[in-house]
LONUKE-462100 format. One record per residue (C-alpha): residue in one letter; x, y, z. Coordinates in steps of 0.02 Angstrom, whole numbers, plus 50000, padded with zeros to 5 digits. Layout:
BEGIN
+----+-------+-------+-------+
: aa :    c1 :    c2 :    c3 :
+----+-------+-------+-------+
:  a :     X :     Y :     Z :
...
+----+-------+-------+-------+
This chain:
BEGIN
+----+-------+-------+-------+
: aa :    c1 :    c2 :    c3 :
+----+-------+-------+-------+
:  x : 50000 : 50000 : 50000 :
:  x : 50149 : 50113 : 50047 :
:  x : 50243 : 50095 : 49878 :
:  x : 50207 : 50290 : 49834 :
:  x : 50255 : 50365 : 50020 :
:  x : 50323 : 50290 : 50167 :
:  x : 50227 : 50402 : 50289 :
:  x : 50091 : 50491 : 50264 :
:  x : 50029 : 50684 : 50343 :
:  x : 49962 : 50669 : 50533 :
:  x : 49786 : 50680 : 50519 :
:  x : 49768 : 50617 : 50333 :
:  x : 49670 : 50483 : 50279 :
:  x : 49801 : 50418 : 50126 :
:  x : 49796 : 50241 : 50097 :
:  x : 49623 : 50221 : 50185 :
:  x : 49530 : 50214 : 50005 :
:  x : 49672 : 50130 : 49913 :
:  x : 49849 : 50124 : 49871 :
:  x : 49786 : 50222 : 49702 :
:  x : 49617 : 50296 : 49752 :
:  x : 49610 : 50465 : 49667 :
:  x : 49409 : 50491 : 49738 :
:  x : 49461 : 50502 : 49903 :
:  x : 49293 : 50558 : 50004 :
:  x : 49183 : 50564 : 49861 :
:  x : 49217 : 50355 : 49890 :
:  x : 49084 : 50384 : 50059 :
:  x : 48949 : 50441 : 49899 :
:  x : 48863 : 50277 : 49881 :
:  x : 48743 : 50196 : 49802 :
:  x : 48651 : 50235 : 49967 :
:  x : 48686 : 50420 : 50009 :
:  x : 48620 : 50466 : 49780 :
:  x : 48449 : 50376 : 49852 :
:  x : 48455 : 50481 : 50014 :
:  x : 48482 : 50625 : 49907 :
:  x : 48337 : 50576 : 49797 :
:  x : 48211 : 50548 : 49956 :
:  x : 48248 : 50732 : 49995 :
:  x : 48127 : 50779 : 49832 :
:  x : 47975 : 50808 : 49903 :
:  x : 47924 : 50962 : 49783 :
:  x : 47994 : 50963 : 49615 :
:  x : 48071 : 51110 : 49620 :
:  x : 48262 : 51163 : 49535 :
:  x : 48378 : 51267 : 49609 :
:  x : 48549 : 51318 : 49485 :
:  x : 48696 : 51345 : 49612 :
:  x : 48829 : 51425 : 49481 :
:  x : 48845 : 51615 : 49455 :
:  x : 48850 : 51648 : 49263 :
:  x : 49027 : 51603 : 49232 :
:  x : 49093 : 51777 : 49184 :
:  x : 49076 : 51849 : 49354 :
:  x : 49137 : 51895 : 49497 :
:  x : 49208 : 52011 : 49334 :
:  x : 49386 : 52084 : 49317 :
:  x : 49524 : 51990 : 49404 :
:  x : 49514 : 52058 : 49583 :
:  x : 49489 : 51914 : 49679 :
:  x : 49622 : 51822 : 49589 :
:  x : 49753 : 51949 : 49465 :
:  x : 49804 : 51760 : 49391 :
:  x : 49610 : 51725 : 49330 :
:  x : 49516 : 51818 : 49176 :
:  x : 49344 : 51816 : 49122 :
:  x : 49276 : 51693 : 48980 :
:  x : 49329 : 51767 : 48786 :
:  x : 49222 : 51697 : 48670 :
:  x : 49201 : 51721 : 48484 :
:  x : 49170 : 51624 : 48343 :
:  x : 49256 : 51504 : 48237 :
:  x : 49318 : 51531 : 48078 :
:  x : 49277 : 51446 : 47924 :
:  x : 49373 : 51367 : 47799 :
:  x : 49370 : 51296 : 47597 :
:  x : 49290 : 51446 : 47495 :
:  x : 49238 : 51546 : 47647 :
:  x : 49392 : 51538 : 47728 :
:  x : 49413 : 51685 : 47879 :
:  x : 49239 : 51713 : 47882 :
:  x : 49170 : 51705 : 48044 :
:  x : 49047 : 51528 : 48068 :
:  x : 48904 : 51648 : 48166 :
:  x : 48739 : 51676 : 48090 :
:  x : 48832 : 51592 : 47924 :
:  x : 48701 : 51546 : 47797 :
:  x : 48740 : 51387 : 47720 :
:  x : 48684 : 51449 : 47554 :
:  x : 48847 : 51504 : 47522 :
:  x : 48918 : 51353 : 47501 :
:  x : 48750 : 51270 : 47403 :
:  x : 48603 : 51381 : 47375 :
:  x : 48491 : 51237 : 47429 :
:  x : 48545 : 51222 : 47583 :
:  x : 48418 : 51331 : 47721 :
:  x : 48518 : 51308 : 47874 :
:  x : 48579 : 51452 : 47968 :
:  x : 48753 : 51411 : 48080 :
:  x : 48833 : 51490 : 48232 :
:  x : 48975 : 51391 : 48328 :
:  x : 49110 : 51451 : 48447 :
:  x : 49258 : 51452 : 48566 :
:  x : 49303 : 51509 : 48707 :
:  x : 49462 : 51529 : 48804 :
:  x : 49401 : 51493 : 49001 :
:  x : 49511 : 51525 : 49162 :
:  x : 49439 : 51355 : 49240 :
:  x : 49436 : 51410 : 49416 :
:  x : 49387 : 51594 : 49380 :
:  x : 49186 : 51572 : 49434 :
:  x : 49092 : 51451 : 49513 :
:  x : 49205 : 51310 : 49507 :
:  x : 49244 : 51131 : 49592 :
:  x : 49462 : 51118 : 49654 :
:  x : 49529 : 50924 : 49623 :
:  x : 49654 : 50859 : 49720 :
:  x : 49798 : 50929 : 49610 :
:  x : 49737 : 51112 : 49641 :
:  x : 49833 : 51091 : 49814 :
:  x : 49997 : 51003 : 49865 :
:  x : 50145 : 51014 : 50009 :
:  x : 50296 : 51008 : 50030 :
:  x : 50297 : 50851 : 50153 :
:  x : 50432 : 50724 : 50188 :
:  x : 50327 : 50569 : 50109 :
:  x : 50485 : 50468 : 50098 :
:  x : 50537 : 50483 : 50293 :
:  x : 50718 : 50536 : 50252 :
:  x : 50687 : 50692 : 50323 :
:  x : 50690 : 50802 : 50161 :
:  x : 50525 : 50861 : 50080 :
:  x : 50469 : 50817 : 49930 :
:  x : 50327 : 50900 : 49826 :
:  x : 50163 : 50768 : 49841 :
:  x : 49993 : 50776 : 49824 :
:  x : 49844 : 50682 : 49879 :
:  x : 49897 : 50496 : 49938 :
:  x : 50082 : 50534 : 49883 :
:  x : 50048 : 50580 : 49698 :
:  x : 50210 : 50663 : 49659 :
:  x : 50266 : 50844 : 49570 :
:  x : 50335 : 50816 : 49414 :
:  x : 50275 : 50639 : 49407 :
:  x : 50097 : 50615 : 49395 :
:  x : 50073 : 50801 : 49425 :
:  x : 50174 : 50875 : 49253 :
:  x : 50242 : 51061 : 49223 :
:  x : 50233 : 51113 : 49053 :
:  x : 50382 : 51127 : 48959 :
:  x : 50402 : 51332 : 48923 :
:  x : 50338 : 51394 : 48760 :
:  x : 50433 : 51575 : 48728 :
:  x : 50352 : 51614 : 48585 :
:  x : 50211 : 51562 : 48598 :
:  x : 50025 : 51655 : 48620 :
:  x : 50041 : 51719 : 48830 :
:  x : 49917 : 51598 : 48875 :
:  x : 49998 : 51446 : 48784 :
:  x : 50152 : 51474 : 48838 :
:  x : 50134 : 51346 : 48976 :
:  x : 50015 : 51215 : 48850 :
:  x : 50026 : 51063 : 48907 :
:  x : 50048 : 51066 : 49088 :
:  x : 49932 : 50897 : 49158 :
:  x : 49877 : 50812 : 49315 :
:  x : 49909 : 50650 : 49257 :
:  x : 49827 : 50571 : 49416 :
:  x : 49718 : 50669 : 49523 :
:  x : 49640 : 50775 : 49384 :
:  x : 49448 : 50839 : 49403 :
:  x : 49382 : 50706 : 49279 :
:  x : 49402 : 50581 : 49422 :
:  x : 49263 : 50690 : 49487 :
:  x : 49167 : 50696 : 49342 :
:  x : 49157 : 50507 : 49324 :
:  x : 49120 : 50465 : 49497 :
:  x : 48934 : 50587 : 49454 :
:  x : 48945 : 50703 : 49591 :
:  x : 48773 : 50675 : 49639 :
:  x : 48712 : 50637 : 49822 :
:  x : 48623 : 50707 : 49984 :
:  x : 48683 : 50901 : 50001 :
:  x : 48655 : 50985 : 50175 :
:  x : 48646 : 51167 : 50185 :
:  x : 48727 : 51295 : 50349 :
:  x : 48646 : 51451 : 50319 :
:  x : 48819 : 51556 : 50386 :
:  x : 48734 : 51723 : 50322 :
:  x : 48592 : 51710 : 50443 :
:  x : 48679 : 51690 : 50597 :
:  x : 48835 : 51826 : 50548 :
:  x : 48747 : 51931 : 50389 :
:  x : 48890 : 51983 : 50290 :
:  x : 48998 : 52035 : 50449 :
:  x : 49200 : 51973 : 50393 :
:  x : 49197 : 51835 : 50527 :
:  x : 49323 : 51688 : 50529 :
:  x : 49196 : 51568 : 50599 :
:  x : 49255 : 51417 : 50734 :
:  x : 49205 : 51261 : 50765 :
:  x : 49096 : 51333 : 50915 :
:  x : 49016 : 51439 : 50798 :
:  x : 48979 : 51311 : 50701 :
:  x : 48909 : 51193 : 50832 :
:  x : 48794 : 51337 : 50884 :
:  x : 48730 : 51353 : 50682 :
:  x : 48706 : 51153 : 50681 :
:  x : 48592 : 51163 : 50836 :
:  x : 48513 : 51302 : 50815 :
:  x : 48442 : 51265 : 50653 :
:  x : 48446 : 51073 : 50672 :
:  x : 48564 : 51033 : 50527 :
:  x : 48634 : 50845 : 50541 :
:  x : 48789 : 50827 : 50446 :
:  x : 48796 : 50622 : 50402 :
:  x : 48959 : 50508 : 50330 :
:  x : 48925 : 50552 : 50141 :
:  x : 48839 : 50731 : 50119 :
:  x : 48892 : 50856 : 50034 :
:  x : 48904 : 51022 : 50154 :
:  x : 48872 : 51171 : 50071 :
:  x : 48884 : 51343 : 50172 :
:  x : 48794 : 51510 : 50131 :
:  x : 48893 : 51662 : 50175 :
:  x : 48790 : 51790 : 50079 :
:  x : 48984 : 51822 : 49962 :
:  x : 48880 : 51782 : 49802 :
:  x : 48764 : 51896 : 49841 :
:  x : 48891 : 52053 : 49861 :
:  x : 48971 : 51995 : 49683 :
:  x : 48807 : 51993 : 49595 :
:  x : 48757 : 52159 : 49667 :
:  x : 48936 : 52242 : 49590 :
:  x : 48887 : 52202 : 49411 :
:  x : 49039 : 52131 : 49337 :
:  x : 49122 : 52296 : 49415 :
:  x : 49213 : 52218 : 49576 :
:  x : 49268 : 52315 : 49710 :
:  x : 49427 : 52239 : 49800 :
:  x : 49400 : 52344 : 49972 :
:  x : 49246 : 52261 : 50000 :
:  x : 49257 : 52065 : 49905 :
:  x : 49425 : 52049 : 50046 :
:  x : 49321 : 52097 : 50198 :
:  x : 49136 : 52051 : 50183 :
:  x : 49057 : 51881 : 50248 :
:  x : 49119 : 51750 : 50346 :
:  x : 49213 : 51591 : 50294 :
:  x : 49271 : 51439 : 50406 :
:  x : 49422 : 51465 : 50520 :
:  x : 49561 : 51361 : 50444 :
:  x : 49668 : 51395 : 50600 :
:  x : 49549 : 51323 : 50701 :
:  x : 49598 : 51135 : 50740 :
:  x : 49450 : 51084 : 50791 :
:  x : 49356 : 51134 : 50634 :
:  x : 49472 : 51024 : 50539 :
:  x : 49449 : 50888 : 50662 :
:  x : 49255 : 50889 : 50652 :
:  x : 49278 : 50917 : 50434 :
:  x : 49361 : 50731 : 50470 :
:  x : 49257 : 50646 : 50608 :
:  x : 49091 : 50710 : 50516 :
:  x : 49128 : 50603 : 50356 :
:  x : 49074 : 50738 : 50257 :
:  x : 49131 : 50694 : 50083 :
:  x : 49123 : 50877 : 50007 :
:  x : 49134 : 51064 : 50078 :
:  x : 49051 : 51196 : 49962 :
:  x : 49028 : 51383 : 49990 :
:  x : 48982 : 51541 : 49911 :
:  x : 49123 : 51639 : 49957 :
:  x : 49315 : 51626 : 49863 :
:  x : 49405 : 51496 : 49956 :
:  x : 49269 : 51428 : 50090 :
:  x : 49406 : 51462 : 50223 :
:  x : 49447 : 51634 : 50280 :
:  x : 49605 : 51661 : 50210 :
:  x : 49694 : 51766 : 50333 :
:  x : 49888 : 51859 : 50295 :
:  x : 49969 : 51856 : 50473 :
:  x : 50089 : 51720 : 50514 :
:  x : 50021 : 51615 : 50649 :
:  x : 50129 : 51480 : 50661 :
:  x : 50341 : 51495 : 50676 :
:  x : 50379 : 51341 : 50590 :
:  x : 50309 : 51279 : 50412 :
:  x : 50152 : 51282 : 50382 :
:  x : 50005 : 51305 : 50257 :
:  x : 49937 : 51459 : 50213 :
:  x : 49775 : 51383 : 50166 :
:  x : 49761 : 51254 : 50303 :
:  x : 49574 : 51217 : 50251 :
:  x : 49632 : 51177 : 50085 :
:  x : 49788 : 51083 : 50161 :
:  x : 49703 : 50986 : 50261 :
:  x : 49560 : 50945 : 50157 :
:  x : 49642 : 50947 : 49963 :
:  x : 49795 : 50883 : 50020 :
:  x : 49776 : 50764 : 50172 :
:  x : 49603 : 50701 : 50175 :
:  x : 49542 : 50691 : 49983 :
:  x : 49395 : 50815 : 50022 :
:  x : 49340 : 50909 : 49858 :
:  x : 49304 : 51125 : 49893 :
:  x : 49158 : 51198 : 49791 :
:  x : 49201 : 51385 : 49789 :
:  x : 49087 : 51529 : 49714 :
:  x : 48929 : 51436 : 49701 :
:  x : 48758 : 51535 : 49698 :
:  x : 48659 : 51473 : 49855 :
:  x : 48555 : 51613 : 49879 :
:  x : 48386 : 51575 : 49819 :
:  x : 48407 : 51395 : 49891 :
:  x : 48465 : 51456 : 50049 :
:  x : 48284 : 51577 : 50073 :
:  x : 48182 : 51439 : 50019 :
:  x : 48267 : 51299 : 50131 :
:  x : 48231 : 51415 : 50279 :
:  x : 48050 : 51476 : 50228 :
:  x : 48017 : 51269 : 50219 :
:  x : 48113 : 51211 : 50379 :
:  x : 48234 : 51103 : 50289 :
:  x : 48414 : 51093 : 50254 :
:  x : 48420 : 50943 : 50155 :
:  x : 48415 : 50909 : 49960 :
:  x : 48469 : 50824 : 49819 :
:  x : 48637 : 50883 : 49753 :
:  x : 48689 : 50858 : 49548 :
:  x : 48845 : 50948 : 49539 :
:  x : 48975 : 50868 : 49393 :
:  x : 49118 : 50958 : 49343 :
:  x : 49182 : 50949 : 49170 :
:  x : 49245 : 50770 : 49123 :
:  x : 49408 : 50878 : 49041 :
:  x : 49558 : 50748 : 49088 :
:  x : 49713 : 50845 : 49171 :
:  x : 49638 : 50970 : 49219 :
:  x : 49644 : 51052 : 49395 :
:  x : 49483 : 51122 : 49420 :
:  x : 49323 : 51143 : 49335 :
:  x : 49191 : 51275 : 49325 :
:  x : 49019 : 51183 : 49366 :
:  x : 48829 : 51209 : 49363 :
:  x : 48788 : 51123 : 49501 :
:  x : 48590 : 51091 : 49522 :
:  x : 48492 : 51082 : 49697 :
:  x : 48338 : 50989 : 49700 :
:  x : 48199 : 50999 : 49853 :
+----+-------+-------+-------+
């Protein structure tokens, strides 16, 4: 089992699906927890959780990620350069009626509403116990092995200059193939802390669970409404960076007893609204090594725990509350595009 690492992070869960499992808690989504998902549909009713995928707008919450650029494709043989939108096929053979339009689009894949895989996040951790550390993944998936740089393109186009960089294991498709479909459970954050910038603890989140009677069970997928979505929508593609960096709360990643309860309650997703789910924060809190996303560490990297990040949960959220429930069915693939790191998604809620 231990071929790929001879020790693994304290408080990780490698090995425990597999030598090779690559689903790690998405494994707990069984045949059992899709049907519990389904016996939450009671009223018929569809909720979309995804922002339209050119917001939040600009690149403030991330200078690294655009918006979507779409335009059409191009034509070739005697129309060659002519753009294929609105093209009348009577160009090419004056019996032909059909009208055509069909495009492309160059998509920053973590820019909107968007699952992380396990490659999104590594560490530098000593997998091989000889006291020097290595670059690894998820259950000891290696940097430059499975997980493969590109190979510099100088003169290339800017964005292709890195082509070809791949998560050979790890990548979202794994995701993709499993269905993403179960029982989601909703914490309404934004009810209990409005859009106050609050780093909230595990007793804060104990308090949430009983005072709106939300069970979290081994296999559901937790999704937490911090009102962030909201505040992006409102700014019309026009994002201010004073406010989107200190508005609404987001889990405490410092807080160790978070993380333990994110592993003792078998969750086998965590999902918010906001950018990152965690509150990221910029002071140094620890004077040795350590993650500054310790959320994503310790979920990404040690425990095979997929983030959802931007999702729209708004109009769920209000009618979840209005009906005394928290519970639904969650459909929420990413794109089955292998390699890739992350994946925008149109996740659907179903009540």
């Amino acid at each position: 089992m231990q071929t790929r690492w001879k020790q693994r992070p304290p408080g990780s869960n490698w090995g425990e699906f597999g030598p090779d499992d690559q689903r790690g808690r998405m494994n707990l989504v069984t045949r059992e927890k899709v049907l519990q998902g389904i016996r939450e549909v009671r009223d018929g009713r569809t909720f979309c959780l995804s922002l339209p995928l050119d917001y939040p707008g600009g690149n403030v919450l991330n200078p690294r990620r655009h918006p979507p650029r779409v335009c059409a494709t191009i034509r070739d043989g005697k129309s060659a350069g002519q753009q294929n939108f609105c093209w009348p096929l009577a160009t090419d053979n004056p019996l032909h009626t059909d009208v055509v339009c069909d495009d492309i689009v160059l998509l920053t894949l973590q820019y909107s509403t968007q699952w992380d895989s396990f490659a999104h996040i590594g560490s530098r951790f000593d997998a091989n116990g000889d006291g020097e550390p290595e670059m690894v993944f998820y259950n000891g998936f290696r940097a430059g092995e499975e997980i493969k740089p590109a190979t510099p393109k100088p003169n290339a186009e800017p964005w292709a200059i890195y082509e070809g960089s791949r998560a050979e294991a790890l990548g979202i498709q794994n995701l993709a193939e499993h269905g993403a479909q179960g029982r989601g459970v909703l914490i309404d954050l934004h009810h209990h802390f409005g859009r106050k910038r609050h780093a909230v603890t595990y007793d804060d989140l104990m308090r949430v669970l009983e005072a709106d009677r939300v069970v979290v069970e081994k296999g559901d997928m937790v999704c937490l409404y911090t009102g962030f979505a909201d505040v992006i929508i409102e700014l019309a593609k026009r994002p201010d960076p004073q406010l989107l960096h200190h508005t609404c709360s987001g889990l405490d990643g410092r807080d160790d007893k978070l993380l333990n309860w994110i592993s003792d309650s078998g969750l086998a997703a965590l999902i918010a609204d906001n950018y990152a789910v965690e509150i990221i924060a910029t002071s140094i809190f620890k004077p040795i090594p350590h993650a500054a996303m310790p959320l994503h560490e310790h979920c990404i990297f040690k425990n095979g725990i997929h983030l959802g990040e931007i999702w729209y949960l708004t109009e769920l959220a209000k009618w979840l509350r209005a009906h005394d429930r928290n519970r639904f069915l969650l459909t929420a693939p990413p794109l089955r595009l292998p390699g890739a790191v992350g994946s925008p998604a149109t996740p659907i809620a179903t009540v």
